[in-house]
BALOBA-1460 file (C-alpha; in Angstrom, 3 decimals):
// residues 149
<rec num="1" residu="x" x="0.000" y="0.000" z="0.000"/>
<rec num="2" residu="x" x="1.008" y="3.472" z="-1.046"/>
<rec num="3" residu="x" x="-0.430" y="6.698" z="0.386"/>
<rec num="4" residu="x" x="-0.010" y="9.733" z="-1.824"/>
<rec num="5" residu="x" x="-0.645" y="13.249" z="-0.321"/>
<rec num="6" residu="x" x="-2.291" y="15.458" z="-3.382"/>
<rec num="7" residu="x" x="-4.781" y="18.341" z="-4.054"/>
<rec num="8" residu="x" x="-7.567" y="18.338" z="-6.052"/>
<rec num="9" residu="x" x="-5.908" y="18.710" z="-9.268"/>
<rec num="10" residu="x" x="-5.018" y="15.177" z="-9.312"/>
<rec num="11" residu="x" x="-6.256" y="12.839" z="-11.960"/>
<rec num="12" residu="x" x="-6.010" y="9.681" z="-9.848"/>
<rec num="13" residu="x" x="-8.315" y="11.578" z="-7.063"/>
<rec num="14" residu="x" x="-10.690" y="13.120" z="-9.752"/>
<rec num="15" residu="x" x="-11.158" y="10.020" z="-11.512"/>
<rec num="16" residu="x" x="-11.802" y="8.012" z="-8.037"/>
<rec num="17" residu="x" x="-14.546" y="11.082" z="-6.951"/>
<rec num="18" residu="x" x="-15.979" y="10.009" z="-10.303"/>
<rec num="19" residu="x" x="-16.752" y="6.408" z="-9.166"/>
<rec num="20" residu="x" x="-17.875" y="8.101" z="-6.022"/>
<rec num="21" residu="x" x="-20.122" y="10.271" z="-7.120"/>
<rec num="22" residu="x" x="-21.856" y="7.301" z="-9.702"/>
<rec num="23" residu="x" x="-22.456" y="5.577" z="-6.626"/>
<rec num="24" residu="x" x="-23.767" y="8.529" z="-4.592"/>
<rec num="25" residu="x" x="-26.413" y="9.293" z="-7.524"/>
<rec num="26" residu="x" x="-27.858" y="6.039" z="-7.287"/>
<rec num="27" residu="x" x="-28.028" y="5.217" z="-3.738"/>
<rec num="28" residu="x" x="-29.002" y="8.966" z="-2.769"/>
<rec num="29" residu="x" x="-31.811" y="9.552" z="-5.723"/>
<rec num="30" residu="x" x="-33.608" y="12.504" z="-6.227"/>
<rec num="31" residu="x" x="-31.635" y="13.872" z="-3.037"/>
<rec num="32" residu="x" x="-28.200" y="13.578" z="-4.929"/>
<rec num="33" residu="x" x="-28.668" y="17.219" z="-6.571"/>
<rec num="34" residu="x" x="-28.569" y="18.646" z="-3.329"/>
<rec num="35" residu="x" x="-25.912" y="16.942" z="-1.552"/>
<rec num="36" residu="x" x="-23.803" y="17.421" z="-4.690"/>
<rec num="37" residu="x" x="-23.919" y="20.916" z="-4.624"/>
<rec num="38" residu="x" x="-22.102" y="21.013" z="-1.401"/>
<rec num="39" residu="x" x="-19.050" y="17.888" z="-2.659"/>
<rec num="40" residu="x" x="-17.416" y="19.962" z="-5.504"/>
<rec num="41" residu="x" x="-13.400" y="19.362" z="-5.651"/>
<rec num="42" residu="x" x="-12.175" y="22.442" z="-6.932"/>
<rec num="43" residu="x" x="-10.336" y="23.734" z="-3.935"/>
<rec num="44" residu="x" x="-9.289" y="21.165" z="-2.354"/>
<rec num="45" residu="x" x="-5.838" y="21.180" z="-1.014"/>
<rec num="46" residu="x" x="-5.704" y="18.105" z="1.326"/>
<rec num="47" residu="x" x="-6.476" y="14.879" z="-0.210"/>
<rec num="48" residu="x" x="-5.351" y="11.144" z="0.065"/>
<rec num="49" residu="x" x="-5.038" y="8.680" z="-2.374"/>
<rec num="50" residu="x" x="-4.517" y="5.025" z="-1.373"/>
<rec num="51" residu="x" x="-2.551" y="2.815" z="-3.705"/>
<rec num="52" residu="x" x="-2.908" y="-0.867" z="-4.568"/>
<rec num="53" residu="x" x="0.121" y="-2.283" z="-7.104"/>
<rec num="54" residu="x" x="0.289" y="0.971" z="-8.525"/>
<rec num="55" residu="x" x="-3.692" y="1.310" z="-9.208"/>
<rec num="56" residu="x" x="-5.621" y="4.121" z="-7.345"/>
<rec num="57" residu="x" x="-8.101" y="2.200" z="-5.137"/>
<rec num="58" residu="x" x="-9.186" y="4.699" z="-2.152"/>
<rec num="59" residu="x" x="-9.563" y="8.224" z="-1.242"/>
<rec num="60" residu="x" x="-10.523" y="11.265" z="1.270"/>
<rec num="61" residu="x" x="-9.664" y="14.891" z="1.373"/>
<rec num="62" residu="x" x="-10.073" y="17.227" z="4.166"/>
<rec num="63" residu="x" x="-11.078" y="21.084" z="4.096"/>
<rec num="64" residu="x" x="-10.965" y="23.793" z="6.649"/>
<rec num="65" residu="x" x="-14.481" y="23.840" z="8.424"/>
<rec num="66" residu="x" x="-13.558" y="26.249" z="11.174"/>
<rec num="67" residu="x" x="-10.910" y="27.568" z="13.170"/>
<rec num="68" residu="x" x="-10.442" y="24.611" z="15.311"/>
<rec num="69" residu="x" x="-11.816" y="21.603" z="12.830"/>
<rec num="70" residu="x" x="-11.682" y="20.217" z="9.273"/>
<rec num="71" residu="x" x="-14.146" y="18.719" z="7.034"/>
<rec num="72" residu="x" x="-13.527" y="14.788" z="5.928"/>
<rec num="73" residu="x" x="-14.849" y="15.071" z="2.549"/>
<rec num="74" residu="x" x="-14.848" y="12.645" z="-0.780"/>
<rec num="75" residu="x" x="-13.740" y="9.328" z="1.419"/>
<rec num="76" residu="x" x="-13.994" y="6.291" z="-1.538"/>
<rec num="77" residu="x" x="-13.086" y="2.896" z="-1.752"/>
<rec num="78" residu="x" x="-13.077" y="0.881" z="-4.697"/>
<rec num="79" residu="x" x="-16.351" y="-1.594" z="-3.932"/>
<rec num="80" residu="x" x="-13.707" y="-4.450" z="-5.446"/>
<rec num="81" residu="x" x="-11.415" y="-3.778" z="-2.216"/>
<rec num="82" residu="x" x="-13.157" y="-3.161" z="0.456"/>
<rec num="83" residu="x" x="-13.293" y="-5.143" z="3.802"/>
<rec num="84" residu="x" x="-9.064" y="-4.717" z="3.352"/>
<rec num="85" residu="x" x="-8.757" y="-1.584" z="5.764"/>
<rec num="86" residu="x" x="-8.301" y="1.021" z="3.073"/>
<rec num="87" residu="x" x="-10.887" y="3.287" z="4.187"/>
<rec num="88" residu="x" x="-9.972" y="2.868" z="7.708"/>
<rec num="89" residu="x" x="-6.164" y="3.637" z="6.737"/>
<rec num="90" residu="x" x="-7.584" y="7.089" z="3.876"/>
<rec num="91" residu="x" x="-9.056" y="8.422" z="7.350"/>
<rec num="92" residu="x" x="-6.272" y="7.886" z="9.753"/>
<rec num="93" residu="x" x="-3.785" y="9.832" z="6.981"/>
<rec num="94" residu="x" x="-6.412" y="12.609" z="6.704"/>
<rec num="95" residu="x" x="-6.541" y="12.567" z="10.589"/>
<rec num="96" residu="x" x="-2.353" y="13.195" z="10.727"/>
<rec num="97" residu="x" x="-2.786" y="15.558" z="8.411"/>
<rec num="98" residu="x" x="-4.799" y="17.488" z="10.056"/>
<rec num="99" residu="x" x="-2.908" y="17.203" z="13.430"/>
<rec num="100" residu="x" x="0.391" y="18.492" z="11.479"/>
<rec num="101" residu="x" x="-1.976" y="21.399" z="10.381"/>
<rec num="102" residu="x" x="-2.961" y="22.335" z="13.718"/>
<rec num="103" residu="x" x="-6.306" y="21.499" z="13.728"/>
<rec num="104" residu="x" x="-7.956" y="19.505" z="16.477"/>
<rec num="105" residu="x" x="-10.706" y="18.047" z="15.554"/>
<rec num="106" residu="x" x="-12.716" y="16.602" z="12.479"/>
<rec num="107" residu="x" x="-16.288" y="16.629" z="11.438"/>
<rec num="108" residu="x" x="-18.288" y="15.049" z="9.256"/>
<rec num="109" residu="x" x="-21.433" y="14.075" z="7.170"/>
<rec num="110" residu="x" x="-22.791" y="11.061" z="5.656"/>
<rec num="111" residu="x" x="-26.011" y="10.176" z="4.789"/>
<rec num="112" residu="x" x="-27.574" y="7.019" z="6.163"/>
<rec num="113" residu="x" x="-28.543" y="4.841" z="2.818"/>
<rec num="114" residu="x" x="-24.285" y="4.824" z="3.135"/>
<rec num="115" residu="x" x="-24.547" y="1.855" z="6.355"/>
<rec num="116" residu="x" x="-20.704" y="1.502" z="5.041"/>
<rec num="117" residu="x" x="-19.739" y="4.705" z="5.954"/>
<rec num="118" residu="x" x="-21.536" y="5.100" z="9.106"/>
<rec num="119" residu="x" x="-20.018" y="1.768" z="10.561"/>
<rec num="120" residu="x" x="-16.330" y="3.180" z="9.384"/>
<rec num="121" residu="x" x="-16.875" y="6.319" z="11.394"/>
<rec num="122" residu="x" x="-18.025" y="4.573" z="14.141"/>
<rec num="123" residu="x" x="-15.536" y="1.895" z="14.184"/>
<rec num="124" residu="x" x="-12.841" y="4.608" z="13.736"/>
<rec num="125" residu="x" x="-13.955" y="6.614" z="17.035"/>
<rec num="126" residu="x" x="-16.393" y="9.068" z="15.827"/>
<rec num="127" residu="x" x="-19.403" y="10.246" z="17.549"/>
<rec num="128" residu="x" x="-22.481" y="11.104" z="16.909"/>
<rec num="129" residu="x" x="-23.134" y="15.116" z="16.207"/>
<rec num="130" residu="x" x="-26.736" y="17.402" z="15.948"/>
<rec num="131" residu="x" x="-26.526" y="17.802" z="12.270"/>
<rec num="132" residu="x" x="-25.107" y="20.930" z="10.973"/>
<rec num="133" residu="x" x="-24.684" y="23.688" z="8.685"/>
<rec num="134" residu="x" x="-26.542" y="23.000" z="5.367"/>
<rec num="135" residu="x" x="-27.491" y="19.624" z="6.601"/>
<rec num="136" residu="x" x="-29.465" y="20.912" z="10.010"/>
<rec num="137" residu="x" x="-33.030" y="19.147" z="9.276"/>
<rec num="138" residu="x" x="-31.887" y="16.985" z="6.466"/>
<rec num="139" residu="x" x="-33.637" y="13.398" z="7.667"/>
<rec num="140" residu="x" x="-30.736" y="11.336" z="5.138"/>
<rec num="141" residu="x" x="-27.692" y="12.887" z="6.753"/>
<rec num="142" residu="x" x="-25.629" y="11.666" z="10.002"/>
<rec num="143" residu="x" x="-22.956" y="14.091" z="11.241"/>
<rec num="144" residu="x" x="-19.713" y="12.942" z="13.311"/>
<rec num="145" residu="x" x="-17.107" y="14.340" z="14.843"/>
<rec num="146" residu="x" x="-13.196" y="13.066" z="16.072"/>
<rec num="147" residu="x" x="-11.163" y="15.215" z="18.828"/>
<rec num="148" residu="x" x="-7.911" y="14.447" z="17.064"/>
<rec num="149" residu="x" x="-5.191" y="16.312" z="19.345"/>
């Protein structure tokens, strides 16, 4: 396994938010307009790609969300590797990364026809938030959050 520290400019990581985003339209439906609005890539400067035998196979970014706490945004893994601890190892790197940025803690949203996601977060130490931002009263979204310090 290879971890590769990128921005969003990077074909691997745009081609791999492709697959994601094919999968988000059909699992989220008629919903998927809105929650793409709020996933574009263009300025992200934080983002992780995992790599299997030279292949792209998993990825996250992270974004600035407030003084104190980054986004996890864009976390993918190839549905052909899963159960292998790729996710689980794309969210640890984003976690480091954001320690070595100074930030302290990371937050989160996912929406629950994702069970895959939710029981990564959970497994990985996140809790549980009040949903926020543009997602306060939005019945398909879960929100976390990590203290990472």
């Amino acid at each position: 396994m290879i971890v590769k520290r990128v921005d969003s400019t990077d074909h691997d990581f745009r081609n791999l938010v492709q697959f994601l985003d094919a999968d988000l339209s059909i699992r989220d439906g008629d919903e998927h307009d809105f929650y793409n609005q709020f996933n574009k890539i263009d300025m992200l400067k934080h983002c992780i790609i995992v790599y299997l035998d030279d292949i792209p196979v998993a990825c996250g970014a992270i974004k600035p969300f407030d003084e104190k706490s980054v986004e996890v945004k864009r976390m993918y893994t190839d549905p052909q590797k899963r159960k292998m601890g790729l996710a689980s190892e794309t969210l640890n790197q984003l976690e480091i990364w954001a320690k070595e940025l100074g930030y302290k803690k990371c937050v989160l949203e996912t929406g629950i026809k994702q069970p895959e996601a939710i029981a990564l977060y959970e497994k990985c130490g996140y809790q549980k938030i009040p949903n926020y931002g543009q997602y306060v009263g939005v019945e398909n979204s879960v929100c976390f959050e990590k203290e990472i310090h």
